[in-house]
MDAnalysis code that builds the backbone (N, CA, C; Angstrom):
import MDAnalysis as mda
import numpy as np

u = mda.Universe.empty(453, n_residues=151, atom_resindex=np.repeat(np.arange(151), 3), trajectory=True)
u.add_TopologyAttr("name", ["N", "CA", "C"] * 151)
u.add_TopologyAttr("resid", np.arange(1, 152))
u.add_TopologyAttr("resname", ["UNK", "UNK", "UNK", "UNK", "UNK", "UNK", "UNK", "UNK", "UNK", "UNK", "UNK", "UNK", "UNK", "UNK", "UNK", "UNK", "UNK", "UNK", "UNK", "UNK", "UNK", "UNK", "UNK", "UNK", "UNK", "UNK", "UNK", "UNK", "UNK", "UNK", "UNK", "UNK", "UNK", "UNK", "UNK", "UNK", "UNK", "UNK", "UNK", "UNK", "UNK", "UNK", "UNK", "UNK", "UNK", "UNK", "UNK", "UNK", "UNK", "UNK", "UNK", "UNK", "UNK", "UNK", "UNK", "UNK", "UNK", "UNK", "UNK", "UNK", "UNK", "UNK", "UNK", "UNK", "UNK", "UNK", "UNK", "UNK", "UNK", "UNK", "UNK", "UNK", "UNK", "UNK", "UNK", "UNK", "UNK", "UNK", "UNK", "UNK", "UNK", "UNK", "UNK", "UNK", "UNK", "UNK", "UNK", "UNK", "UNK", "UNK", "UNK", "UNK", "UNK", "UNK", "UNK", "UNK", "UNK", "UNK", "UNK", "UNK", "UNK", "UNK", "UNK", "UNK", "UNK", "UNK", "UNK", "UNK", "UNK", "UNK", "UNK", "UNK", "UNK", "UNK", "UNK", "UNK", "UNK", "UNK", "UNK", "UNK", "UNK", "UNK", "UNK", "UNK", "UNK", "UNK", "UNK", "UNK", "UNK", "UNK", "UNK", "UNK", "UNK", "UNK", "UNK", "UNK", "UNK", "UNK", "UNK", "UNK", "UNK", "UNK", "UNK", "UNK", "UNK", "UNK", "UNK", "UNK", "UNK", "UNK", "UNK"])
u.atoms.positions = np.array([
    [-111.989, 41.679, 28.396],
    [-111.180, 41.798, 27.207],
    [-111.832, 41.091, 26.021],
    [-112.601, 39.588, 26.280],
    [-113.189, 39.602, 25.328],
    [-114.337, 40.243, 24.606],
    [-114.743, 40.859, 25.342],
    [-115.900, 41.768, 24.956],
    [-115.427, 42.407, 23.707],
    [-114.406, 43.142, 24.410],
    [-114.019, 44.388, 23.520],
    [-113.913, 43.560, 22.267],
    [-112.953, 42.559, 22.352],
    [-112.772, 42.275, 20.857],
    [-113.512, 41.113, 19.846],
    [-114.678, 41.123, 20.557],
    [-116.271, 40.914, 19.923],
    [-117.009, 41.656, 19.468],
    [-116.793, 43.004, 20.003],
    [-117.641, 44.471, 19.787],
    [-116.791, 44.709, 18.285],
    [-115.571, 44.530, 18.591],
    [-114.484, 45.004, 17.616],
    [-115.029, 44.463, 16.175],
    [-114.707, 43.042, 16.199],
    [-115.250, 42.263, 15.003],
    [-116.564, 42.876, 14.914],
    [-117.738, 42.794, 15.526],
    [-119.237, 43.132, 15.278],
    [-118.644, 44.773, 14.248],
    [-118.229, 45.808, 14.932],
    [-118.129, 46.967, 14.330],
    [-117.443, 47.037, 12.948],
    [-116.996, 46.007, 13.060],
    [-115.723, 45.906, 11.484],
    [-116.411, 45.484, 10.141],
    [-117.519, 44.520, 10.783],
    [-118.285, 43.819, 9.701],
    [-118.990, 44.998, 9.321],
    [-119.795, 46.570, 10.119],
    [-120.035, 47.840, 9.623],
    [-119.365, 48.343, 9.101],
    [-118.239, 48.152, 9.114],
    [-117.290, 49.032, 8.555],
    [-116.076, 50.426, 9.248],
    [-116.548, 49.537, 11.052],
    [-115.459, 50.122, 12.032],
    [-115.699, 52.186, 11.835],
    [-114.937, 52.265, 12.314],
    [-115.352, 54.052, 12.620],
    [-115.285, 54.842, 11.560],
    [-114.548, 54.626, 10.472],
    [-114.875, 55.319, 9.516],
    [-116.120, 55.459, 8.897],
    [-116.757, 54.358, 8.946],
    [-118.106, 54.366, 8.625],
    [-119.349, 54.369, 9.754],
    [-118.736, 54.156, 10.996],
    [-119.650, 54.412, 11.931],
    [-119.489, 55.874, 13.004],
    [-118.774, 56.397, 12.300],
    [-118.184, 57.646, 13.033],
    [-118.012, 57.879, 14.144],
    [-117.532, 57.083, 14.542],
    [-117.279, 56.996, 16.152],
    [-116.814, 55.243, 16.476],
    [-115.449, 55.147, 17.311],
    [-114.719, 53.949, 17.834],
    [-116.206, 53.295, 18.444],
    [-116.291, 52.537, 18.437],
    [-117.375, 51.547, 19.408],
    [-116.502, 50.723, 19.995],
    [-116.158, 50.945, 21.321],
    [-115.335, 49.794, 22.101],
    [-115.849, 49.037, 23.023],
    [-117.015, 48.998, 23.315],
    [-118.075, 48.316, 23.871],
    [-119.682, 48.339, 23.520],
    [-120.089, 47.505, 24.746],
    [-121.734, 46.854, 24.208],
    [-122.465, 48.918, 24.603],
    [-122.076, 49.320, 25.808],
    [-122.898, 50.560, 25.633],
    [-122.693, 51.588, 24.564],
    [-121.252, 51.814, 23.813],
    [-120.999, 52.642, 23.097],
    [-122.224, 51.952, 21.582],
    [-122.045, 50.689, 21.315],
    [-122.873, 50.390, 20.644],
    [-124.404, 50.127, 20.736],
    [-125.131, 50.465, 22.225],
    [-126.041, 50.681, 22.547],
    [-126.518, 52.246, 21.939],
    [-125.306, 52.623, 22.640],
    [-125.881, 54.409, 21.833],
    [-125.764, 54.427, 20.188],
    [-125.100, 53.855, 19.803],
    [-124.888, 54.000, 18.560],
    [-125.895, 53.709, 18.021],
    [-126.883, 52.057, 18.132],
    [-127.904, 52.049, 17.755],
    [-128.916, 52.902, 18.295],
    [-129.428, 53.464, 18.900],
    [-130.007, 54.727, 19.604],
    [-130.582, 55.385, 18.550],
    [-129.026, 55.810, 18.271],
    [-128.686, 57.229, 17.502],
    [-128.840, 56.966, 15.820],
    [-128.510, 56.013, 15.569],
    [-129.046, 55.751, 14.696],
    [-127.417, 54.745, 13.125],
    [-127.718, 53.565, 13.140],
    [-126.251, 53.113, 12.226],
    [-126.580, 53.738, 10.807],
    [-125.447, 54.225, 10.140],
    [-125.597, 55.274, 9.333],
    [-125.875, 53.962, 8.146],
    [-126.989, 54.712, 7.109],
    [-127.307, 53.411, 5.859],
    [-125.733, 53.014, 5.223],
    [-124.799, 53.770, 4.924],
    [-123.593, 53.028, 4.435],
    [-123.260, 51.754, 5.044],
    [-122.971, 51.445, 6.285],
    [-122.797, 50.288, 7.262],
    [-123.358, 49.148, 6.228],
    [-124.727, 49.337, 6.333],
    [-125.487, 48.083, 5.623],
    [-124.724, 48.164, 4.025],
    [-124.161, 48.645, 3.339],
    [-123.489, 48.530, 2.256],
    [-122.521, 47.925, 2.347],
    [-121.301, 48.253, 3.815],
    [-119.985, 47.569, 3.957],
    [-120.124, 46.131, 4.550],
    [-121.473, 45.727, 5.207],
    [-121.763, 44.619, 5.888],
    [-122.523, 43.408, 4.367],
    [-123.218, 43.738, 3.719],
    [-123.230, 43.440, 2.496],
    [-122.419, 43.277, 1.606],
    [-121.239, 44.462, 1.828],
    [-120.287, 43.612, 0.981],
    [-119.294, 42.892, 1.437],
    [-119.274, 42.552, 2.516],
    [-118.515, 41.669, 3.457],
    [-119.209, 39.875, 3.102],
    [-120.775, 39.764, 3.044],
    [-121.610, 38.578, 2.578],
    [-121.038, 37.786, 0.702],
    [-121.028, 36.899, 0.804],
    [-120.136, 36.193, -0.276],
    [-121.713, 35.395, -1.076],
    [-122.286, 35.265, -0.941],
    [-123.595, 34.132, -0.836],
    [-124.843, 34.597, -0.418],
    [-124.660, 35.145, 0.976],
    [-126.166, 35.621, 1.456],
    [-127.061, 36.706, 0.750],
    [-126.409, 37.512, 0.429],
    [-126.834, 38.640, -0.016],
    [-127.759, 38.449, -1.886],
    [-127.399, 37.229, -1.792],
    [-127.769, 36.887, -3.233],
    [-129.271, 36.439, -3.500],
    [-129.361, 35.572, -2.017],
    [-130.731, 35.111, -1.994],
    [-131.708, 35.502, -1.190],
    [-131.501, 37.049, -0.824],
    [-132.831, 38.282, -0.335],
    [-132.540, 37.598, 1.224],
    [-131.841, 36.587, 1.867],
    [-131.729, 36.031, 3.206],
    [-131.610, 37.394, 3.861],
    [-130.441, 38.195, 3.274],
    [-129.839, 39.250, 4.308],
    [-130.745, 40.200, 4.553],
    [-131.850, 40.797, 3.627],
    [-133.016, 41.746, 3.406],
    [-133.814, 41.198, 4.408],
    [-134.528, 39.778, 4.773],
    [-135.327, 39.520, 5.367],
    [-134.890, 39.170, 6.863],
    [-133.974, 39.231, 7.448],
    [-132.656, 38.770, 8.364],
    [-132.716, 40.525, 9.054],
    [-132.958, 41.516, 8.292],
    [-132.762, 42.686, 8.352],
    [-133.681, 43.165, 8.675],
    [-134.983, 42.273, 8.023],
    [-136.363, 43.085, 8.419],
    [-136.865, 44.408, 7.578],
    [-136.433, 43.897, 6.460],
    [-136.515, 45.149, 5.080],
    [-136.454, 44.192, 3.901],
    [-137.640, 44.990, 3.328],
    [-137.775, 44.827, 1.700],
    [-136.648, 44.975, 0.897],
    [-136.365, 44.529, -0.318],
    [-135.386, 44.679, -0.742],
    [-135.541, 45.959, -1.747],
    [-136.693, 46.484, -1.708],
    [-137.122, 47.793, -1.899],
    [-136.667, 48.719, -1.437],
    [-136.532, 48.217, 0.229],
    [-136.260, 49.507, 1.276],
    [-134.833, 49.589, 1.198],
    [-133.861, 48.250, 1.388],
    [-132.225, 48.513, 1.446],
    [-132.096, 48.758, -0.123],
    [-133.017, 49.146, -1.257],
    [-132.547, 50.089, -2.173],
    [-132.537, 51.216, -1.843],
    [-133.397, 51.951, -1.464],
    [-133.060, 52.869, -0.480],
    [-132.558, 53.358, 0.064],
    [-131.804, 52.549, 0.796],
    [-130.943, 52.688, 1.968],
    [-129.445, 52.907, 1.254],
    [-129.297, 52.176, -0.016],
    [-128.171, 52.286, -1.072],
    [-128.361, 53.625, -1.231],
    [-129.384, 54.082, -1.754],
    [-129.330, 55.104, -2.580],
    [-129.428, 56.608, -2.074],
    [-129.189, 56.172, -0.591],
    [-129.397, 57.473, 0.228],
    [-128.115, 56.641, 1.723],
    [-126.741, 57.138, 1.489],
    [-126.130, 56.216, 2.695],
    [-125.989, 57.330, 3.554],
    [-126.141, 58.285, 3.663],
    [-126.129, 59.214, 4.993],
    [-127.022, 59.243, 5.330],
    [-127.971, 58.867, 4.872],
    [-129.062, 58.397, 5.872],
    [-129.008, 57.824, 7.094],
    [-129.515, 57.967, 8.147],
    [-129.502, 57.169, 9.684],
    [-130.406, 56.256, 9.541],
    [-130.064, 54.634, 10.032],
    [-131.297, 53.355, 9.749],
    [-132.228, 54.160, 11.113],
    [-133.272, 53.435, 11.059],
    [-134.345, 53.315, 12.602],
    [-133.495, 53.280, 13.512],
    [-133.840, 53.033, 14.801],
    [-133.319, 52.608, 15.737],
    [-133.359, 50.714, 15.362],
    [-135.243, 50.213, 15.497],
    [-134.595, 48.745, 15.018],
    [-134.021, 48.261, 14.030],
    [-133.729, 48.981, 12.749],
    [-133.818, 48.513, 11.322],
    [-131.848, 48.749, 12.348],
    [-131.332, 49.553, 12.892],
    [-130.260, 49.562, 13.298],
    [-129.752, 48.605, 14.436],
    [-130.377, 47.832, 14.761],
    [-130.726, 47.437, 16.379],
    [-130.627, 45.721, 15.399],
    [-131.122, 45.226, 14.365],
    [-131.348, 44.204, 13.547],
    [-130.288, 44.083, 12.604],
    [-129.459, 44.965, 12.205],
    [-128.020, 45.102, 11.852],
    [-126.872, 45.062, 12.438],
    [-127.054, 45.393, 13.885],
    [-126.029, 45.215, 14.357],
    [-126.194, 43.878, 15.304],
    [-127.359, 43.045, 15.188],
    [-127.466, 42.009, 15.735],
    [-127.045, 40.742, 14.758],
    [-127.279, 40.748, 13.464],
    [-127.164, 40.342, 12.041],
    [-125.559, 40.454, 12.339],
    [-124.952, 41.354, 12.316],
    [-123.146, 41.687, 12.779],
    [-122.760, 40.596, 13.655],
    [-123.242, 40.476, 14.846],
    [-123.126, 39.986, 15.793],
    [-123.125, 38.586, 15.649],
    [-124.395, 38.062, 14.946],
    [-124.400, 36.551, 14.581],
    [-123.207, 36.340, 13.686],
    [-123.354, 36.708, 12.562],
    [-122.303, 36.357, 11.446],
    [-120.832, 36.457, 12.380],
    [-120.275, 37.171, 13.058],
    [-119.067, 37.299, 13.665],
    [-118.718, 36.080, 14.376],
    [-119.702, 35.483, 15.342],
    [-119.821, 34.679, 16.100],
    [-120.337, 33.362, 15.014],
    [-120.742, 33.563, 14.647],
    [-120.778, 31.978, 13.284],
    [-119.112, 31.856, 12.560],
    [-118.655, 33.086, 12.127],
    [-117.532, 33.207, 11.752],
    [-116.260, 32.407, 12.483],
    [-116.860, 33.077, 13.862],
    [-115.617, 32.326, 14.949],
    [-116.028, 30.415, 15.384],
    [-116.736, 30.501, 15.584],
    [-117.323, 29.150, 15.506],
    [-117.182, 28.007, 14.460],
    [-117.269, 28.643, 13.324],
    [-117.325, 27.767, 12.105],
    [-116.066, 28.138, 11.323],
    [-114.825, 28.983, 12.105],
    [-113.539, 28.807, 11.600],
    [-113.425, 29.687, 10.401],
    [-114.412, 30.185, 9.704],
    [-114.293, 31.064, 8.047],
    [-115.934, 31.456, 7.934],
    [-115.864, 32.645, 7.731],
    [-117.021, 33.646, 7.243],
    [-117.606, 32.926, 5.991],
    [-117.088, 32.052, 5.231],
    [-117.490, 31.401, 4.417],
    [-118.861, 30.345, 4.696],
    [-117.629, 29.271, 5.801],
    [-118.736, 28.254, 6.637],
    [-120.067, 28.612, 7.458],
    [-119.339, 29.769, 7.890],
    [-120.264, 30.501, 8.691],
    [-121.672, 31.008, 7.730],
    [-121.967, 31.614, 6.502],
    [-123.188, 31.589, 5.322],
    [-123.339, 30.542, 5.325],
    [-122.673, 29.408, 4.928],
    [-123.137, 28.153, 4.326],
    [-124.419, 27.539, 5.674],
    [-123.405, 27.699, 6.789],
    [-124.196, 27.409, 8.115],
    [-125.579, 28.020, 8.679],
    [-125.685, 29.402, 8.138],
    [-126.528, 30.198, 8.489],
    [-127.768, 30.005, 7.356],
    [-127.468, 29.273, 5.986],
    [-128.447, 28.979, 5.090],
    [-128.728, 27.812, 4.939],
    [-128.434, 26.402, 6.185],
    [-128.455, 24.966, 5.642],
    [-129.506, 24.996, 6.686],
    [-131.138, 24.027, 6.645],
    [-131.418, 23.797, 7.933],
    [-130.188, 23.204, 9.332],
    [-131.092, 23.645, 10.036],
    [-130.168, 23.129, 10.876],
    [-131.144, 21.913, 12.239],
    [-130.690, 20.818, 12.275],
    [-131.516, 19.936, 13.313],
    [-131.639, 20.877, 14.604],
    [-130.907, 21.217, 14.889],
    [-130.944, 21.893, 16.340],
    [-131.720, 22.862, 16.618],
    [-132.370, 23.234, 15.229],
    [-133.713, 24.509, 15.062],
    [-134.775, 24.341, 14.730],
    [-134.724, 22.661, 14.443],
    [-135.969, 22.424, 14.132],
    [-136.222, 22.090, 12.946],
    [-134.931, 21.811, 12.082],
    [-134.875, 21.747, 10.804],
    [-135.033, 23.464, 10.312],
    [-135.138, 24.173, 11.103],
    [-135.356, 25.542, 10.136],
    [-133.810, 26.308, 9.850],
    [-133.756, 27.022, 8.996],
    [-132.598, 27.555, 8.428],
    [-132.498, 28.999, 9.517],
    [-131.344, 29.047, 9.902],
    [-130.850, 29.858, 11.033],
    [-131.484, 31.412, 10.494],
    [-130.974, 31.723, 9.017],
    [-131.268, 33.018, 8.463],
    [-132.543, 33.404, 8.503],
    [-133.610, 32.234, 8.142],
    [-134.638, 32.375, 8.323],
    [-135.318, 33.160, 9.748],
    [-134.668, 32.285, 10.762],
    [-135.293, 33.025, 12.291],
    [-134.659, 34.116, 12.785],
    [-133.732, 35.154, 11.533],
    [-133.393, 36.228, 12.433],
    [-134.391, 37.072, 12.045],
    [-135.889, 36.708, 11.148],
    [-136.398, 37.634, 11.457],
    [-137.225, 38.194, 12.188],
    [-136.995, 37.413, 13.619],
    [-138.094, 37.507, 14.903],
    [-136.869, 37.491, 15.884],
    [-137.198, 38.010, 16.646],
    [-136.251, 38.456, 17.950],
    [-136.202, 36.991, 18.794],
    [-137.571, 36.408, 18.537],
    [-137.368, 34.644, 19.609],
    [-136.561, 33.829, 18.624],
    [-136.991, 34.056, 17.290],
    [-135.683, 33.208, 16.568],
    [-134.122, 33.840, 16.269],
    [-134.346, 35.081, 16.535],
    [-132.683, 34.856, 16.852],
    [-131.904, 34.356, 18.267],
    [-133.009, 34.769, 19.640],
    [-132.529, 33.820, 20.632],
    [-131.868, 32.375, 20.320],
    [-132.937, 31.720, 19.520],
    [-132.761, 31.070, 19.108],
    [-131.198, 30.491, 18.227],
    [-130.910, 31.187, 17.606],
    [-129.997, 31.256, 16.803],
    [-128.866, 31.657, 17.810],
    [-128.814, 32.438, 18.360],
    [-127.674, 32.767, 19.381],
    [-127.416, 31.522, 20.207],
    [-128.449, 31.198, 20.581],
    [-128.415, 29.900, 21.668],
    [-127.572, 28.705, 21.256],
    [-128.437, 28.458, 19.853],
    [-127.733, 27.257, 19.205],
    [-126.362, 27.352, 19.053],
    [-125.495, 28.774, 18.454],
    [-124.952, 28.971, 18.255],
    [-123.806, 28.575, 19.542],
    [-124.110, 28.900, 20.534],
    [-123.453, 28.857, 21.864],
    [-123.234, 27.426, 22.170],
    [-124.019, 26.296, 22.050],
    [-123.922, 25.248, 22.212],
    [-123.074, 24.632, 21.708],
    [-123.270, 25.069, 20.021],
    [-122.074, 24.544, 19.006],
    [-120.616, 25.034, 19.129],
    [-120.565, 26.209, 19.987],
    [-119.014, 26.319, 20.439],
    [-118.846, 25.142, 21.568],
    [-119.529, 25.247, 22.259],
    [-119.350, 24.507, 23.328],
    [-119.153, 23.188, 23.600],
    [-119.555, 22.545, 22.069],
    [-119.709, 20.889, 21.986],
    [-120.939, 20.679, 22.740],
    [-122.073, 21.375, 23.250],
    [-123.615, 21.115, 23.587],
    [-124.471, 20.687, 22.596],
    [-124.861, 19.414, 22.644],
    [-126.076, 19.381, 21.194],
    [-126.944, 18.570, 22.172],
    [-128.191, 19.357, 21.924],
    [-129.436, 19.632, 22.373],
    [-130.461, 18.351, 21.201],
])
């Protein structure tokens, strides 16, 4: 049960089925989804969900795109992302949701995701989502800090 309503939040920050055309009620429905491809609008409703991030190119590089390319991606939203450029969005979803729940407000949760953080090394969380070992990373930490674990 919690799954589902982790998937839920992750899909909402896209912009839930209206914009993803299709319910995602789990990790495989959203396996296929990234597959198939998250439609470029998503990254518009997940952007405008960001209060802060989006201001300082964090979310572009977090994304693994120029801020060239998510013009682009604006300017063409029926467009289908990649599979990873989709696969890095809905992982980006995933963190922020789970920072969200952790840090009590989507607010704390940016502030958190742009302050170094000791537990990373001094590096800023946003910074390492743009490598797949630094978002382990970031997930990990993240897990600890629910947990009252400090490493």
């Amino acid at each position: 049960m919690a799954e589902v309503a982790e998937v839920a939040r992750v899909a909402s920050f896209l912009g839930g089925p209206a914009t993803l055309k299709k319910p995602i009620n789990d990790q495989i429905d959203a396996h296929k989804l990234i597959l198939e491809g998250i439609p470029a609008s998503a990254l518009l409703v997940l952007a405008g969900h960001l209060r802060d991030l989006q201001k300082t190119g964090a979310f572009e590089k977090a994304l693994g795109m120029s801020l060239r390319t998510f013009q682009r991606r604006k300017d063409d939203p029926t467009r289908l992302l990649s599979t990873e450029q989709s696969s890095r969005a809905w992982k980006f979803a995933e963190i922020l949701a789970k920072a969200t729940e952790v840090f009590g407000s989507q607010e704390e949760a940016e502030r958190w995701l742009e302050r170094p953080a000791m537990g990373l090394d001094g590096h800023r969380p946003v910074d390492l989502l743009a490598t797949s070992a630094g978002t382990e990373l970031v997930e990990t930490f993240l897990e600890q800090l629910e947990y009252g674990v400090y490493v």
